[in-house]
MDTraj code that builds the backbone (N, CA, C; nanometers):
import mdtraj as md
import numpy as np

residues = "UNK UNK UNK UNK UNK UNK UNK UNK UNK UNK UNK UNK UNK UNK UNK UNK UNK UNK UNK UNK UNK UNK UNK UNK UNK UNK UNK UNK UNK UNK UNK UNK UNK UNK UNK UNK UNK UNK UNK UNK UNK UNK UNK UNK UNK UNK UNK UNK UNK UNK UNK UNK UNK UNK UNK UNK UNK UNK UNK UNK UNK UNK UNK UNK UNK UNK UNK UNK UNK UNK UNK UNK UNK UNK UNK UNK UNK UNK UNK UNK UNK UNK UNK UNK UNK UNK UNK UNK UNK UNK UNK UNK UNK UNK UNK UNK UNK UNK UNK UNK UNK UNK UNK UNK UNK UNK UNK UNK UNK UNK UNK UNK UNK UNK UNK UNK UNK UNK UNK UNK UNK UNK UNK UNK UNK UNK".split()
xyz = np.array([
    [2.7129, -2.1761, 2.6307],
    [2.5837, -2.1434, 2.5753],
    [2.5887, -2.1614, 2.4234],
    [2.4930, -2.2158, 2.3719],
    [2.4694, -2.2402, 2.2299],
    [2.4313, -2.1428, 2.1517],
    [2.4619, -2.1286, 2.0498],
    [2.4047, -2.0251, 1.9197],
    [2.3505, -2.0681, 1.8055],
    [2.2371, -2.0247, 1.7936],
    [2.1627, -2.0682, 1.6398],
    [2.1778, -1.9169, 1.5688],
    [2.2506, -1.9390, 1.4527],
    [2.1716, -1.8348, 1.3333],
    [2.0699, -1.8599, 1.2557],
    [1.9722, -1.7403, 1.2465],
    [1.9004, -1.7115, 1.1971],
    [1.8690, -1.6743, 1.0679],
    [1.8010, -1.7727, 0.9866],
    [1.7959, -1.7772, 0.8614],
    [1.6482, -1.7410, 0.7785],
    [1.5801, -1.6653, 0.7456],
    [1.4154, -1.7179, 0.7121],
    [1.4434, -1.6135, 0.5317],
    [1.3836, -1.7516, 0.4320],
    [1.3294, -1.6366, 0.3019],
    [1.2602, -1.5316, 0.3319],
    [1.1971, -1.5228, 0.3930],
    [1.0523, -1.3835, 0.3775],
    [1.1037, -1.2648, 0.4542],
    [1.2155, -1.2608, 0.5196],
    [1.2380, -1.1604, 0.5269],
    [1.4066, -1.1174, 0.4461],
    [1.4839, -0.9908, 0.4414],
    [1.5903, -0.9086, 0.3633],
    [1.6875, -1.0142, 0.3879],
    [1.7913, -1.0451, 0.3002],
    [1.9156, -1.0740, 0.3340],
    [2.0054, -0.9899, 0.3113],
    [2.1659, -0.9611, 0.3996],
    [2.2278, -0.8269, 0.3325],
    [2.3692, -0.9514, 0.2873],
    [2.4600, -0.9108, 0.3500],
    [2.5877, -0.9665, 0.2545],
    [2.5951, -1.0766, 0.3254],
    [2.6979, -1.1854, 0.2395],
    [2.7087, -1.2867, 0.2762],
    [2.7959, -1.2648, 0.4116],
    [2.7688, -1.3675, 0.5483],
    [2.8329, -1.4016, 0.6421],
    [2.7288, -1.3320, 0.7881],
    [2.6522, -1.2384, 0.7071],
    [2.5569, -1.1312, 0.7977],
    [2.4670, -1.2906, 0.8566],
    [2.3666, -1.2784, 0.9815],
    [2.2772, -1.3790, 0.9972],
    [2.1865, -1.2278, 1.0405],
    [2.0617, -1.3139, 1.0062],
    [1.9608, -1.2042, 0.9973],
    [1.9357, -1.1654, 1.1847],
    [1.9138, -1.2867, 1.2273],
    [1.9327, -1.2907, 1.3890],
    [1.9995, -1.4088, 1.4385],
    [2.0572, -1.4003, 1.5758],
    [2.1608, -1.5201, 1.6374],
    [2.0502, -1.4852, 1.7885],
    [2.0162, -1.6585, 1.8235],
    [1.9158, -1.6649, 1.9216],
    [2.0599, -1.7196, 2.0130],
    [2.1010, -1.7114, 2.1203],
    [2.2274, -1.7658, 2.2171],
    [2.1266, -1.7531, 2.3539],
    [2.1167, -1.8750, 2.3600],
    [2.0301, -1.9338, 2.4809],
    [1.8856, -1.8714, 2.5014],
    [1.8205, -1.7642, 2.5998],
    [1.6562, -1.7240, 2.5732],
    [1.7042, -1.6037, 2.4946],
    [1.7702, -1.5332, 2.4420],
    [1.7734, -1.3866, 2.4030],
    [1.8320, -1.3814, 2.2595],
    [1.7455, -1.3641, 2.2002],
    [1.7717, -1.2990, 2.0370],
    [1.7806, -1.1953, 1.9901],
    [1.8938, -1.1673, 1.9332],
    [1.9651, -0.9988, 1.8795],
    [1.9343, -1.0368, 1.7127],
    [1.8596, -0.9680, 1.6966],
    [1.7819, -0.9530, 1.5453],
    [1.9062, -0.8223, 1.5078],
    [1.9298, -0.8524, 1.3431],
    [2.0239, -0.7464, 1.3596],
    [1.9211, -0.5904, 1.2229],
    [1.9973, -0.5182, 1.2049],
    [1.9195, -0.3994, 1.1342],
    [1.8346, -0.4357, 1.0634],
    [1.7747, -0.4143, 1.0190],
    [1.6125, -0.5317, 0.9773],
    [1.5749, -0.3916, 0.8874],
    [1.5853, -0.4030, 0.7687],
    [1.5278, -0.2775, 0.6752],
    [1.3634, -0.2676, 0.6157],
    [1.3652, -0.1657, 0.5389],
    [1.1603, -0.2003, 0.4982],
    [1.2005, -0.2078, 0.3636],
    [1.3064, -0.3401, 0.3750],
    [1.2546, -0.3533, 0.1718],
    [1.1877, -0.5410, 0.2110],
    [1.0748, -0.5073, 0.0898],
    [0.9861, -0.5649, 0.0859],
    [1.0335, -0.6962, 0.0034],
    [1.0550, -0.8347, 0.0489],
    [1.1278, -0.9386, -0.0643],
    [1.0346, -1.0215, -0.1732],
    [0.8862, -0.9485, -0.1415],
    [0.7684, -0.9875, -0.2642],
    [0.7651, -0.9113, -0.3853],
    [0.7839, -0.7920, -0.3376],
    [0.8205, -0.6588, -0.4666],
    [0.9556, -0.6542, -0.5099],
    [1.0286, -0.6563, -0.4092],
    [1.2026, -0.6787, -0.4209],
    [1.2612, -0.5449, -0.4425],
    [1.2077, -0.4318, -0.3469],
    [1.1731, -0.2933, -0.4036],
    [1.1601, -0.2822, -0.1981],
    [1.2169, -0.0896, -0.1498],
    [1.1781, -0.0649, -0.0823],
    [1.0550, 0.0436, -0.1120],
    [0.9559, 0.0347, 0.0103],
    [0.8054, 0.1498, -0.0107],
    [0.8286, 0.2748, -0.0347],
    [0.7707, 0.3545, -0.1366],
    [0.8549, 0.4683, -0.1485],
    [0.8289, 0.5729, 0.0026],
    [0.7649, 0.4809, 0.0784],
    [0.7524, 0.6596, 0.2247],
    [0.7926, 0.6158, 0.3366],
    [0.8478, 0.6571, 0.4367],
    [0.8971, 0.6313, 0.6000],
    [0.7904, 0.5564, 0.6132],
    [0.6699, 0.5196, 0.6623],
    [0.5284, 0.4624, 0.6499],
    [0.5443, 0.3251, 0.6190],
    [0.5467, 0.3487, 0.4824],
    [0.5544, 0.1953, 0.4509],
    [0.7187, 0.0984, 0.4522],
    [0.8327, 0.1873, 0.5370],
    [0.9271, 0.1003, 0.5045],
    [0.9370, 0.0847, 0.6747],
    [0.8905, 0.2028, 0.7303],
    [0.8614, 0.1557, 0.9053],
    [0.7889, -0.0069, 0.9264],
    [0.6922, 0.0194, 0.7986],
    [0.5658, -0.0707, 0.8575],
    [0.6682, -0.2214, 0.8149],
    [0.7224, -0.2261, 0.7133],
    [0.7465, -0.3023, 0.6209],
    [0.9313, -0.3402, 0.7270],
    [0.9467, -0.2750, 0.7489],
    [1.0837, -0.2976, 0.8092],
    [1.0381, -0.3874, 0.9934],
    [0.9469, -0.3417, 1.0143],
    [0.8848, -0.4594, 1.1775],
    [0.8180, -0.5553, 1.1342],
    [0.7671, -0.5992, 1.0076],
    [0.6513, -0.7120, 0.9769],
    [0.8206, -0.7720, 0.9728],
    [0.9401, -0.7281, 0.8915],
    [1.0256, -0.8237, 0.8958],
    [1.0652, -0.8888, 0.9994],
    [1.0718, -0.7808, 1.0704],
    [1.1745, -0.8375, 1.2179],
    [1.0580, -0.9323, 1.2919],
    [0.9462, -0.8831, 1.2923],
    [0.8194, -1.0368, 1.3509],
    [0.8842, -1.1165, 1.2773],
    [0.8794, -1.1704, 1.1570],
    [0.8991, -1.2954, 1.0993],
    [1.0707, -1.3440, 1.1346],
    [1.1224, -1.2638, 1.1527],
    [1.2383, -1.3307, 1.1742],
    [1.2553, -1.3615, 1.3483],
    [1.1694, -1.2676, 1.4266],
    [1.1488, -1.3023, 1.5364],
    [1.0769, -1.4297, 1.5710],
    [0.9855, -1.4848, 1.4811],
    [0.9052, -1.5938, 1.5041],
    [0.9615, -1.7407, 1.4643],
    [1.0413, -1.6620, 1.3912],
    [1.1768, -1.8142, 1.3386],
    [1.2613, -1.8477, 1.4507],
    [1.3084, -1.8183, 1.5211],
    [1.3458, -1.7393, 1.6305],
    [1.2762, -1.8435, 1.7843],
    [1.1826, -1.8304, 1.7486],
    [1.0969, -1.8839, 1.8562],
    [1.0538, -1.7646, 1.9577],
    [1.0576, -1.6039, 1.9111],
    [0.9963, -1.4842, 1.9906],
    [0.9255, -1.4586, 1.8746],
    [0.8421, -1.3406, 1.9998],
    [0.7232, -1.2496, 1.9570],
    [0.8188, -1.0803, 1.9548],
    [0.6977, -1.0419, 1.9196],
    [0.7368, -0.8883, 1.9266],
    [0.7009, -0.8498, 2.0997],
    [0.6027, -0.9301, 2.1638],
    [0.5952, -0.8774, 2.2966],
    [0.7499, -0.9268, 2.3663],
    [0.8041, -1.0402, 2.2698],
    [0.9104, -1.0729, 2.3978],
    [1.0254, -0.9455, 2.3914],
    [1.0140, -0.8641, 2.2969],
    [1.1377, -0.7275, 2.2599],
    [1.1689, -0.6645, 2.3778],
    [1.2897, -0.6628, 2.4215],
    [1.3125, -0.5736, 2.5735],
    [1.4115, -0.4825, 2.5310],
    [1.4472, -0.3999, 2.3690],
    [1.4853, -0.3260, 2.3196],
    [1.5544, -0.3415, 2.1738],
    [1.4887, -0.1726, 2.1394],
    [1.5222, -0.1466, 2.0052],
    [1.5841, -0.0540, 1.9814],
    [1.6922, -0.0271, 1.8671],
    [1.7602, 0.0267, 1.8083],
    [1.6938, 0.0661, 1.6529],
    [1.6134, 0.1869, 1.6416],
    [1.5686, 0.2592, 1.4961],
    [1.7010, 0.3787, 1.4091],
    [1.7567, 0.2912, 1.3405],
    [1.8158, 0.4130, 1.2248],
    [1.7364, 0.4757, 1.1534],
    [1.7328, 0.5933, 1.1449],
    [1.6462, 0.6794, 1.0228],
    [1.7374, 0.7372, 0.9698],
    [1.7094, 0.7428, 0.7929],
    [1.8273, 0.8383, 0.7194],
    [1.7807, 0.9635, 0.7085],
    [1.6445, 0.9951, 0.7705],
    [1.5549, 1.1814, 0.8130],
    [1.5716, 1.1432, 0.9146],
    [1.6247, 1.2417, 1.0406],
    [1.5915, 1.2509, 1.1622],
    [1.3984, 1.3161, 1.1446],
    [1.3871, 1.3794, 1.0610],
    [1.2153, 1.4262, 1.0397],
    [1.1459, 1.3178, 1.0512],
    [1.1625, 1.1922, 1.0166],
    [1.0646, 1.1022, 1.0206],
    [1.0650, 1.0100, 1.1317],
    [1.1153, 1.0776, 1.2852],
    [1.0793, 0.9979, 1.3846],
    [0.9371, 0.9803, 1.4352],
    [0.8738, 1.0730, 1.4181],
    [0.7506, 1.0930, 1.4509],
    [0.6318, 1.0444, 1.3837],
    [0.6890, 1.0024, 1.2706],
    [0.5847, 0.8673, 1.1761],
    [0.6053, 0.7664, 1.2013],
    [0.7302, 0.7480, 1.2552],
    [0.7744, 0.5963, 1.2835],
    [0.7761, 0.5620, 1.4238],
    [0.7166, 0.6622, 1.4977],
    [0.6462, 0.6607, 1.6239],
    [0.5219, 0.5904, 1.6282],
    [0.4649, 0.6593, 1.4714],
    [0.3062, 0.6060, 1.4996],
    [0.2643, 0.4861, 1.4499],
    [0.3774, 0.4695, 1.3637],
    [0.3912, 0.2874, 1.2950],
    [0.4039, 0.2087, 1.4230],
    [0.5096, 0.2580, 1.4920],
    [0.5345, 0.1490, 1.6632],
    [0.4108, 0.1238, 1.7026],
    [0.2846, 0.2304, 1.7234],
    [0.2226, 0.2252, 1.7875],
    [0.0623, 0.1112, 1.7159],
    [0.1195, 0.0936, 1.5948],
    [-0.0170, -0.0251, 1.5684],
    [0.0618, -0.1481, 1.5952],
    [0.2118, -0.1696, 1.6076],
    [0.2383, -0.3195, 1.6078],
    [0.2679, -0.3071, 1.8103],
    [0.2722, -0.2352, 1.8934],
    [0.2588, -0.2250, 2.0537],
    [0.1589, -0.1204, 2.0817],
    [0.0351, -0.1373, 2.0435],
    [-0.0751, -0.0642, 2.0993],
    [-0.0783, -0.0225, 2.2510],
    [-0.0223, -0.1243, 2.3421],
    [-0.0082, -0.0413, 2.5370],
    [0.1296, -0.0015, 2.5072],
    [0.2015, -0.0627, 2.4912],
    [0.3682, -0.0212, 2.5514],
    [0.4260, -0.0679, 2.4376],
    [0.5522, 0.0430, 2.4296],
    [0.6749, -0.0115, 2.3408],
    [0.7629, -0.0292, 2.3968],
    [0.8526, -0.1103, 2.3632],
    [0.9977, -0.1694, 2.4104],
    [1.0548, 0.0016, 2.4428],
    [1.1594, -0.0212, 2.5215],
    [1.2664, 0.0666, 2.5053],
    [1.3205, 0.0841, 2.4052],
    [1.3714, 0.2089, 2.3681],
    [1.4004, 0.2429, 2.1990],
    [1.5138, 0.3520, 2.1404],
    [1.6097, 0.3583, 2.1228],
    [1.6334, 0.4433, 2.0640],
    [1.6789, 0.4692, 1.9256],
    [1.6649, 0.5840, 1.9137],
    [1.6846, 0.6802, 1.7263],
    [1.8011, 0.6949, 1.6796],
    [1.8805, 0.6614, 1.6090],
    [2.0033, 0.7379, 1.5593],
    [1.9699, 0.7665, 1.3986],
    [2.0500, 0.8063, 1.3333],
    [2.0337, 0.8435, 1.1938],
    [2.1723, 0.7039, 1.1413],
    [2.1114, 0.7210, 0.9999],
    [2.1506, 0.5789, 0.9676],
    [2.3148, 0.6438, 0.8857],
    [2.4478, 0.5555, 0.9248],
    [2.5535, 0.5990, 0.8874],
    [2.6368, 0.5706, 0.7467],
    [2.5210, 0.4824, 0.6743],
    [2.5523, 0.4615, 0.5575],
    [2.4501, 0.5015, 0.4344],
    [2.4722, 0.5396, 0.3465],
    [2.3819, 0.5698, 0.2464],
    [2.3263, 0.4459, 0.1409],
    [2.2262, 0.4190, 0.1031],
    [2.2122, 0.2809, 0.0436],
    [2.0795, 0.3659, -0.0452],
    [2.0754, 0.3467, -0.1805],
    [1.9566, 0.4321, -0.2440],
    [1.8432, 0.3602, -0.1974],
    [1.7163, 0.4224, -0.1552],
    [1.5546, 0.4062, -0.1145],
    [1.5932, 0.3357, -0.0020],
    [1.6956, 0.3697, 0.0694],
    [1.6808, 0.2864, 0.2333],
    [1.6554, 0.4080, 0.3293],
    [1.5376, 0.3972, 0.4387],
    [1.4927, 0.5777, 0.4953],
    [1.4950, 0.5075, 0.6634],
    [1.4995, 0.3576, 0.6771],
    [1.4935, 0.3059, 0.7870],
    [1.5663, 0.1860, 0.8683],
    [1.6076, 0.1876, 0.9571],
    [1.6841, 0.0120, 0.9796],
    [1.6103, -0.0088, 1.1467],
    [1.5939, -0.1192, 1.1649],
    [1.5385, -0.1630, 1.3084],
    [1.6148, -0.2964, 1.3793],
    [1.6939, -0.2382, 1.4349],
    [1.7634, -0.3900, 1.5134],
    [1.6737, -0.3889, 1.6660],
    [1.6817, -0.5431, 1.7114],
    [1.5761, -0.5902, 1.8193],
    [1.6720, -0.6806, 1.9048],
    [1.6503, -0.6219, 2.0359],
    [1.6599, -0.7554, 2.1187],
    [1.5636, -0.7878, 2.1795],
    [1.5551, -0.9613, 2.1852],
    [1.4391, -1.0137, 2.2348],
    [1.4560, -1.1342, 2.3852],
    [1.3810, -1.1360, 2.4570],
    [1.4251, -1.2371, 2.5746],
    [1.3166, -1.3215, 2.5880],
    [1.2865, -1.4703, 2.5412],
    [1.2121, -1.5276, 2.5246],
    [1.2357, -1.6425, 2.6292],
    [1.0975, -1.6739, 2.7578],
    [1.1173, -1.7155, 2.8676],
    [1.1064, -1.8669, 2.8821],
])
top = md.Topology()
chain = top.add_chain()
for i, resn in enumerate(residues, 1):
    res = top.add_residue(resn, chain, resSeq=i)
    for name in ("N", "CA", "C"):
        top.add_atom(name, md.element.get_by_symbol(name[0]), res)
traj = md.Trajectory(xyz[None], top)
């Protein structure tokens, strides 16, 4: 089976050797996908806007990709507040208005200043 990494400007890059996502045949593993914004070059100062700002990424890197956000058949959310699951519940809910992927929460294990969120995705595109 073949592997493409995943490369796109518009969304975060972290250290060199990282690929933002690796598509290996229909299924793409997007990896922690943060809400800093690469137009401001700055993360949002609230759970809100780095929720919102951390899934517009992972779409775009999903769409490089050749997936959608409907093709997601699970997610992985770090929060550095366990308090702010419940905002970032309601962010899920404008980008999957019927259903969200399967999902789960952990708290994030590294400290990075103004980072409050990370979102890794897998996707199965048919």
């Amino acid at each position: 089976m073949s592997k493409t990494h995943i490369s796109i400007p518009g969304a975060p890059e972290y250290e060199r050797g990282y690929s933002q996502a690796v598509r290996a045949g229909n299924t793409v593993y997007v990896h922690g996908t943060t809400g800093f914004n690469v137009a401001t070059g700055e993360y949002g100062p609230t759970i809100r806007e780095q929720a919102r700002q951390s899934l517009l990424n992972c779409q775009a890197i999903l769409h490089a990709a050749g997936a959608e956000l409907s093709d997601v058949v699970m997610v992985t959310t770090l929060l550095q507040r366990s308090e702010d699951a419940a905002t970032v519940s309601e962010v899920f809910t404008e980008f999957y208005p019927d259903m969200e992927p399967p999902r789960c929460v952990a708290r994030i294990g590294v400290d990075r200043p103004g980072l409050l969120i990370s979102i890794a995705m897998i996707a199965v595109v048919d």
